[in-house]
N, C-alpha and C positions, 0 to 999 in steps of 0.2 A: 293198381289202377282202379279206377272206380267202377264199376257195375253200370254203366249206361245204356241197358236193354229198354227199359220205362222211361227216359228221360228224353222229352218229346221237345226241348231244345238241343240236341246234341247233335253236335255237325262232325262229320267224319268224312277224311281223304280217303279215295277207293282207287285201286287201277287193277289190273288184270292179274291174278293170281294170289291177293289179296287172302281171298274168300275162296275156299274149294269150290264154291257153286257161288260165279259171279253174276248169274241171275237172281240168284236167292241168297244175298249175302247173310250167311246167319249163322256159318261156324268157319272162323281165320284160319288158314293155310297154318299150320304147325312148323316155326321156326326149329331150322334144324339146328343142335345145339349139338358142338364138337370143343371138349377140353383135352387139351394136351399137357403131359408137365414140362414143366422149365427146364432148361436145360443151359446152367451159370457159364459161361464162359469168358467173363471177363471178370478181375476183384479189383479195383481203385480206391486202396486205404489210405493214401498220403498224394499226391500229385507231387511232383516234379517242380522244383521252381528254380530256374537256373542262375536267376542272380546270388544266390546263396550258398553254393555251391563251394565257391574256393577260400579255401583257408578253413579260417573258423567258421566260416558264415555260416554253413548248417545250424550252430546253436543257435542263432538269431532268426531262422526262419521262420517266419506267421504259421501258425498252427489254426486248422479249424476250429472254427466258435462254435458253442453249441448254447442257443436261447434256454431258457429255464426252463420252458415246456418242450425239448423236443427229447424224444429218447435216444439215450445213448446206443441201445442195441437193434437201431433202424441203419438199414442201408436204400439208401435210392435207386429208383431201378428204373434201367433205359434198356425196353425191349423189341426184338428185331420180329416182324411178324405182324400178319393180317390180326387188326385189331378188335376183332368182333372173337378169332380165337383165342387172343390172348386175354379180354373180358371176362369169356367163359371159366379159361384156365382160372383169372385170378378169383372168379367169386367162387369157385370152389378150392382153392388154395392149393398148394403141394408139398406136402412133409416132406417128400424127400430134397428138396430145394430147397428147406427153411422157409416157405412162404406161405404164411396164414391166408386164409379165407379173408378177402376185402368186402364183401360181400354187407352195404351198407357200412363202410368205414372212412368211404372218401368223402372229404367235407367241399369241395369244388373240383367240378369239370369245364374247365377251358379246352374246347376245340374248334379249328378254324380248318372245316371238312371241304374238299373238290367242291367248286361252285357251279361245276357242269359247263361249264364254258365252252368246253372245245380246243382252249389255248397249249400252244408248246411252249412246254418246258424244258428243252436243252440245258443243259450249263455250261459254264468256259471255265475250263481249267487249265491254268499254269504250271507247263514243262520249262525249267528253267527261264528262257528267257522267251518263251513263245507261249503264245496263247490259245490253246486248239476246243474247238466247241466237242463237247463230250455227252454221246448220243445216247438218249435215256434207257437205260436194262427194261423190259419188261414188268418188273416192278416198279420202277419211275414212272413209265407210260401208265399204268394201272394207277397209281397212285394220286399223279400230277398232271396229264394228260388227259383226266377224265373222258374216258371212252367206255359208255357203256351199251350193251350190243343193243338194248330194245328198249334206248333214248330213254325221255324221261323217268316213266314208270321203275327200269332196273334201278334208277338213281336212286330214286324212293324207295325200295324195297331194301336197299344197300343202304340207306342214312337209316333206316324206321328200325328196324333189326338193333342196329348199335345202339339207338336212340333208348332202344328199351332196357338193353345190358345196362346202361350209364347210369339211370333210374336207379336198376337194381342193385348198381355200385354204391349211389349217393345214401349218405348219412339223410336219418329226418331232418336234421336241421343243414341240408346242405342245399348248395346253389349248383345250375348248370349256366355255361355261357354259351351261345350257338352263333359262330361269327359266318355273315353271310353275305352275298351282293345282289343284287336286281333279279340275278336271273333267276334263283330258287327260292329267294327268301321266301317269299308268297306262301308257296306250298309248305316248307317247312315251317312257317306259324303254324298253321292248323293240326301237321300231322305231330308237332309239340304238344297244341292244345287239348289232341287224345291220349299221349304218353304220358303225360306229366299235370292234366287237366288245366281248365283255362282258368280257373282262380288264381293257379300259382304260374301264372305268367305276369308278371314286375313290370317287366322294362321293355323298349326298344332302342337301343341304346345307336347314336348314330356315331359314327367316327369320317371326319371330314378329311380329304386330303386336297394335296393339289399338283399336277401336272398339264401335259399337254392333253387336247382330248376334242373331238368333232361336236358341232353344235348346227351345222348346217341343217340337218333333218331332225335336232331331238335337242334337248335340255343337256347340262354335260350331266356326266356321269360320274361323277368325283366323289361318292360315299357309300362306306360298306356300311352295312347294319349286323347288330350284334343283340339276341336275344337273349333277356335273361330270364329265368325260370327258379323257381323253389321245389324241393321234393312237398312240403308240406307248408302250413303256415308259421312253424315254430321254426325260424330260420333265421342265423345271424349277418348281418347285417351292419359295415361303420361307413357312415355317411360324409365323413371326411372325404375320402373318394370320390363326391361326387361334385369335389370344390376346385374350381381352376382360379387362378388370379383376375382380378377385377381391371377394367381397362381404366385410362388415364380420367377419362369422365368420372368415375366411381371416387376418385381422387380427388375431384375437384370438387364435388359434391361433399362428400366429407372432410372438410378442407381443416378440422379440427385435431389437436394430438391432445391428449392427457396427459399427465404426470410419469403415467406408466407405458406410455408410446403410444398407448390403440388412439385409432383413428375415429373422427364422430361427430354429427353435424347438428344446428339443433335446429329444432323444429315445435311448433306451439300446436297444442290441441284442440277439442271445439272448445274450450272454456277458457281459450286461450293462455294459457299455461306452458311455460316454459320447457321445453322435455330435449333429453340426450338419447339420440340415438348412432349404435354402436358399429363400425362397420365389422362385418363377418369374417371369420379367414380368409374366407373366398367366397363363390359366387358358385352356388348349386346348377349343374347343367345335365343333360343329359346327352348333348352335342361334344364331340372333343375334337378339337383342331389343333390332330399332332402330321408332323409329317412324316413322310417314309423314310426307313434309314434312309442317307445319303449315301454314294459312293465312297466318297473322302471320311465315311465317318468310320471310326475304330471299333463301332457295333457291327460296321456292314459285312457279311460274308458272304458277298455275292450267291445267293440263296433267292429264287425269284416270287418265293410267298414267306417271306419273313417280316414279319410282325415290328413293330416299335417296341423295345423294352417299357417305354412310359406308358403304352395306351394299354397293354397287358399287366401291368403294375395296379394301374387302377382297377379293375377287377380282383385280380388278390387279395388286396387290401381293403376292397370292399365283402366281400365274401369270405374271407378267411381269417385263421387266428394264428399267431404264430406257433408253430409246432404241429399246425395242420397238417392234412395229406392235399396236396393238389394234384390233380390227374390231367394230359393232353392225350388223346387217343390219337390224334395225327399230328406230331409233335413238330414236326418238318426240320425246323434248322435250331432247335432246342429251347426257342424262346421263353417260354412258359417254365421250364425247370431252371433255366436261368434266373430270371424274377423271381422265381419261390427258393433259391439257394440263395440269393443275396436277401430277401425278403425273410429267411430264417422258416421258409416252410419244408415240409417234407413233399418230393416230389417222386412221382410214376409216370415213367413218358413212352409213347409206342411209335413207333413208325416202320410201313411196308420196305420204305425205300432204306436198303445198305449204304447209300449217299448218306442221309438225312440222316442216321446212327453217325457213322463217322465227323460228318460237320457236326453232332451234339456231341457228341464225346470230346472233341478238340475243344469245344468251346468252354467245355466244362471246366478240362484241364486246364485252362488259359483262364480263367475267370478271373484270377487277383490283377488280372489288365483290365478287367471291363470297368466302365463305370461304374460310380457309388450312386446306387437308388434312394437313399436317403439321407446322404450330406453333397450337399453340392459341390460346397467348399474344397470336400476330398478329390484327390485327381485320380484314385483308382480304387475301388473296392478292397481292394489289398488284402484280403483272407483266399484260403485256398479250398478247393469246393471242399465238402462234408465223404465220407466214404460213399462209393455208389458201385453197381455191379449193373455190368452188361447181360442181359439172357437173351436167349434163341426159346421160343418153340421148341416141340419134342420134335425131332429127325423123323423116318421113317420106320428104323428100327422098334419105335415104341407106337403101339395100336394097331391097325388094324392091315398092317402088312404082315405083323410078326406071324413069323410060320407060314410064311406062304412064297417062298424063296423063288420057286417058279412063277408065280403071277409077279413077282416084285421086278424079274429078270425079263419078260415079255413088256412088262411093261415101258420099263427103262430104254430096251431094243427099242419100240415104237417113237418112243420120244425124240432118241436116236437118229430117228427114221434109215436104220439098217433091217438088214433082212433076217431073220431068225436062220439057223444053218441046226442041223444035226446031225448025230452020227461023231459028235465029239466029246470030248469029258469037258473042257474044258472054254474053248473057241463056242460063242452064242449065237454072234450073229455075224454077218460080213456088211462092210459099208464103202461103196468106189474102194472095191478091191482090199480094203483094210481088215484083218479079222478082226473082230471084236469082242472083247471079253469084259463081264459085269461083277465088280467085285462084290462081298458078301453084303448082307445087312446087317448082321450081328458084329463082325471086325472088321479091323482095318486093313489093308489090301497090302500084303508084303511080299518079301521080296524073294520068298522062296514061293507064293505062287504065283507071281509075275515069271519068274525062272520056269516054273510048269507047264508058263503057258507061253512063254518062248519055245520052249523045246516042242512042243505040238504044234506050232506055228510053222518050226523045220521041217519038220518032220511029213507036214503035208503041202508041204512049197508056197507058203505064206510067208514074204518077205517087209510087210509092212503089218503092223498092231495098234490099237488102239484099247487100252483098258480105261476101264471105266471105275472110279470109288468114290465112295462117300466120303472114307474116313483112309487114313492113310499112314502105314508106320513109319518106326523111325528110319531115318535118313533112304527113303525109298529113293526117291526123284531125281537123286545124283545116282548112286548106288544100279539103279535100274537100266537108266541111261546111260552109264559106263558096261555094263551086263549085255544090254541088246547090240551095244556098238562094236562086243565080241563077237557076238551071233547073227552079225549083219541083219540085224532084223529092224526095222527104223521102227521106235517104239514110239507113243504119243501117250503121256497119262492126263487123262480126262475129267476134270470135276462135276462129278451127277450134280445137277441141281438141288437145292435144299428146298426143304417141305417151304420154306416161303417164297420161294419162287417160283414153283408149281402151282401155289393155291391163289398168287396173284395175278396167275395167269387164266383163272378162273373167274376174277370179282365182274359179273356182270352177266355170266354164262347159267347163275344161280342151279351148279353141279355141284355137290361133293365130291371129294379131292379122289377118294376109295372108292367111286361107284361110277367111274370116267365110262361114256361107251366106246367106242373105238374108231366110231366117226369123227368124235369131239375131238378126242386127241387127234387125228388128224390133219384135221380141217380146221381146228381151231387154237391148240395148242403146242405141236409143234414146231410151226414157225414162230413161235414168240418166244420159245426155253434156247436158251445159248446154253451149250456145254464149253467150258472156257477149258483148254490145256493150263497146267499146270506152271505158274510162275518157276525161272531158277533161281535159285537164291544159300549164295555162297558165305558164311561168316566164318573167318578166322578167327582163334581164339591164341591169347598167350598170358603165358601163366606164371606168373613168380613167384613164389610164397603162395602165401593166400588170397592173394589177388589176381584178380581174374578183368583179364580185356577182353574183349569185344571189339573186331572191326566188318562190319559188312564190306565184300572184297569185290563182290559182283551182284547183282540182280538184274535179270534180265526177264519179260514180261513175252507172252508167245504173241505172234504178230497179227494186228488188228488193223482195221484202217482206217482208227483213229488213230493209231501208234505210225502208220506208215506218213502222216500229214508232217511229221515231226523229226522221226529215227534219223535225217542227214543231220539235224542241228541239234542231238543228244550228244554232249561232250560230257555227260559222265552219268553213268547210269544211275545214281542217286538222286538226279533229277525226277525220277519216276518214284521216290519213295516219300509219300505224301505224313506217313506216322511209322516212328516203330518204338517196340516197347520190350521187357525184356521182365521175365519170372526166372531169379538168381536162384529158386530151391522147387522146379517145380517136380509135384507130385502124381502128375497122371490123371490127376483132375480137373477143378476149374484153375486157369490162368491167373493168377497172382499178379495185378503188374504195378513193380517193383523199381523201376525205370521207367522213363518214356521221351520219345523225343517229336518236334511234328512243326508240320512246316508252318509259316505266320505270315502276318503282311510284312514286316517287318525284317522277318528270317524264314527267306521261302526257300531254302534247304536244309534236311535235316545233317546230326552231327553224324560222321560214320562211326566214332566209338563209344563205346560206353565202359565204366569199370566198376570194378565189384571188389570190395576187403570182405570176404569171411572169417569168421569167428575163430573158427576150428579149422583143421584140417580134413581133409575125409575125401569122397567123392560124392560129388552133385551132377545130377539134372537141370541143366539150364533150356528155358524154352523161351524162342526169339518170334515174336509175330510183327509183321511186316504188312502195310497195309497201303495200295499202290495211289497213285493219282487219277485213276477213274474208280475207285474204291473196294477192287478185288482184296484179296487178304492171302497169305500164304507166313507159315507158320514150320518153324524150324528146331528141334531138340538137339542138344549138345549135350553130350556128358566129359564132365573133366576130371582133375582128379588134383589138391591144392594139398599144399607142403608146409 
């Protein structure tokens, strides 16, 4: 950024906390900066394509293309987590994840951030044949629901923050886009024209829609804006992009063809002289008049801030080269990596909400249905996405909990909102009569201490348990709850929240996640963390040779009351399984997925089997993840043994 101390035209946005001393503004409050590493848990090297499937048709399946310029040994990365930490993380990269330092590498940032509205954002999601509104997690609410506790000013400090990471992401010769509407845009000029200086502000680019909308007391209100920005003046730039088709007038004006088809009218000049003039591809604007998906359209994902593929095309394409990097920092329903995977770019997509991961992931996998961005005449883009990999944020276990087992255990209690207990080994806290137990940070919670902590349970006339994990072995959750149903002890296992739903329960409260004080959590974070019970989820396996079935036999989701609007009209529990996917060799690492199946407009249930020819014989690790219809996830390892 430039030095603007001497420069007696310089206009700067200020609000409260800005400036350590906001009388004397003259040294900025020190952005706090927290990088976590990666943490892979998803691998998408081939998708699924079901028409090809039977017979020979696997040899015949579309294979992904790869453009001249893109590298072979890039994966696309769709990551779950507040996007200012996972900024940090990437411009300092992480060896042990394979991911270089971005730090000046992304050649365009496309993002379309909270416009501070106010507005809900609910969604309706389809259980078989019902349609039940589905109540936003605490990360939805933070993300889409734009609530920030001290109004405008937190907004601004929460855009300005990121505005600065994005900077420090962009290549020199790279572009940002900043998509926005009435109610912030204002502010967010200016505080662009500090980050990124006002030379290298380009455009204001308008995008026009139309629906229903009040005009009694005001103009309507039928257009976003969209800011464009350069890091420097060396920035690329194709201006084809900014050409839309000419209307019928433009036609008749040029009512001439040549030889070679173009169109051209003539015209004499002051010396009266005969002269051809040519018409253009199109007509340079910087207004676009697309409209919003439709319902009936095969783009629409009922997604309530989802973008046009066409009007995000234009920006790519203006700003980018093929085999770029494009980056969305709030990606919401995938748009943005969608146009850059049919567009041939390389993309980086984030988003707070575990919805908005799921709806991009699907969409991804499903891409060889979407439309063709660049032949009209095609009826489907027909290639299948490029390899990509899902990441998390670091967990708890890594920074700045490590080693501190008891603060980690007090805390979790709090969250809780159970009472801390002592005088036991094992039993931490009690909650309405339930004891309560916090499984490790460093492993995952099994079944020989779940058993330990049954038996302490009897032993002090504790007839109801609730444990608490992060992370959880194998086959615990049946295993456990067969265990306690001997020891009459009614067991409940409980999912601790993950680091991104703690720290979204933060955006606005400008706390670090590790320096909480105990009012906050209280009074502020508490009631907005759900600890969810543990989905069941039962797959049979059968085995012949080397072949390996798969049938999910039950899942069953613990009761909510969204789930209770519905449970008389579930005629079969697969109606609640919105994706699932299947790693045939997995290794105890990242998830491999190998398989996949997920519901569509078309096919709104998934298949209950899957099957698998191995090579060899031997015995394998198969891992089953399951991913429900309000977007919970629950995750299952089988070991078999083939002939």
């Amino acid at each position: 950024m430039p030095n603007n101390k001497n420069n007696k035209k310089y206009i700067e946005l200020i609000w409260a906390e800005k400036y350590k001393d906001f009388v004397r503004p003259e040294k900025k409050t020190e952005m706090e900066r927290i990088a976590l590493p990666f943490q892979s848990t998803e691998t998408i090297n081939e998708p699924r394509i079901k028409e090809y499937e039977a017979s020979l048709g696997k040899m015949f399946s579309p294979k992904a293309k790869y453009p001249e310029n893109y590298p072979l040994d890039w994966k696309n990365k769709l990551i779950w987590g507040d996007n200012k930490i996972v900024m940090e993380s990437l411009l300092r990269g992480d060896k042990s994840s394979g991911i270089p330092s971005l730090a000046g590498k992304i050649n365009l940032i496309y993002i379309d951030p909270p416009f501070f509205t106010g507005s809900d954002f609910s969604v309706r999601a389809k259980v078989g044949n019902e349609e039940i509104e589905k109540e936003p997690s605490v990360i939805e609410q933070r993300a889409y629901i734009d609530t920030w506790s001290q109004g405008i000013a937190s907004y601004l400090k929460y855009i300005q923050e990121r505005l600065v990471l994005m900077r420090e992401l962009l290549a020199d010769n790279g572009s940002i886009y900043v998509h926005l509407d009435w109610h912030v845009g204002h502010y967010i000029k200016v505080l662009m024209d500090e980050i990124f200086g006002y030379d290298n502000f380009k455009n204001e680019i308008i995008w026009k829609y139309f629906g229903p909308t009040s005009t009694e007391k005001n103009f309507p209100r039928k257009h976003d804006l969209i800011y464009f920005y350069t890091k420097s003046e060396n920035y690329y730039f194709d201006e084809s992009a900014t050409l839309i088709e000419y209307d019928t007038k433009a036609f008749k004006r040029y009512d001439k063809i040549d030889s070679e088809g173009r169109r051209y009218k003539i015209y004499y000049d002051k010396d009266r002289n005969q002269r051809k003039a040519y018409l253009k591809e199109g007509k340079p604007t910087e207004v676009f008049n697309i409209p919003f998906v439709q319902g009936i359209a095969s783009e629409r994902l009922d997604f309530v801030t989802q973008k046009p593929e066409d009007l995000v095309k234009k920006f790519i394409i203006a700003s980018s080269k093929v085999g770029d990097v494009v980056a969305d920092f709030f990606c919401g329903s995938g748009t943005t990596g969608a146009v850059a995977e049919k567009l041939g770019r390389r993309w980086v997509m984030t988003d707070l909400s575990k919805f908005s991961i799921q709806v991009t992931r699907k969409r991804l996998l499903d891409i060889h249905h979407s439309k063709d961005l660049l032949d009209e005449k095609k009826k489907e883009y027909g290639n299948p996405a490029r390899p990509f990999e899902i990441l998390n944020i670091g967990n708890y276990s890594i920074g700045e909990w490590n080693g501190r087992e008891d603060e980690f255990v007090k805390f979790i209690l709090q969250l809780y909102q159970a009472k801390p207990l002592t005088g036991f080994n094992y039993i931490h806290g009690e909650k309405e009569k339930r004891a309560v137990h916090v499984g490790s940070l460093s492993a995952p919670v099994t079944l020989e201490e779940i058993k330990t902590v049954i038996d302490e349970c009897n032993n002090n006339n504790f007839k109801t348990l609730d444990v608490l994990g992060l992370e959880w072995g194998y086959g615990v959750n049946e295993l456990a709850k067969a265990l306690a149903k001997n020891q009459k002890v009614d067991l409940r296992l409980i999912q601790i929240p993950s680091y991104n739903e703690l720290s979204a329960a933060l955006v606005g409260f400008d706390l670090n996640l590790f320096k909480i004080p105990d009012e906050i959590v209280e009074e502020k974070i508490s009631k907005n963390i759900k600890f969810i019970e543990l989905p069941y989820l039962e797959v049979e396996t059968k085995i012949k040779g080397k072949n390996v079935e798969l049938k999910i036999a039950d899942f069953q989701l613990p009761p909510t009351a969204e789930l209770a609007e519905i449970s008389e009209k579930i005629k079969d529990s697969i109606d609640l399984i919105d994706y699932w996917a299947v790693d045939w060799n997995y290794r105890g690492d990242t998830f491999h997925n190998q398989w996949q199946d997920y519901r569509t407009k078309k096919e709104p249930r998934v298949d209950k089997k899957a099957n698998y020819n191995y090579a060899k014989s031997g015995e394998y690790q198969i891992m089953v993840k399951v991913i429900d219809v309000f977007g919970g996830d629950v995750s299952k390892v089988i070991k078999v043994k083939t002939r």
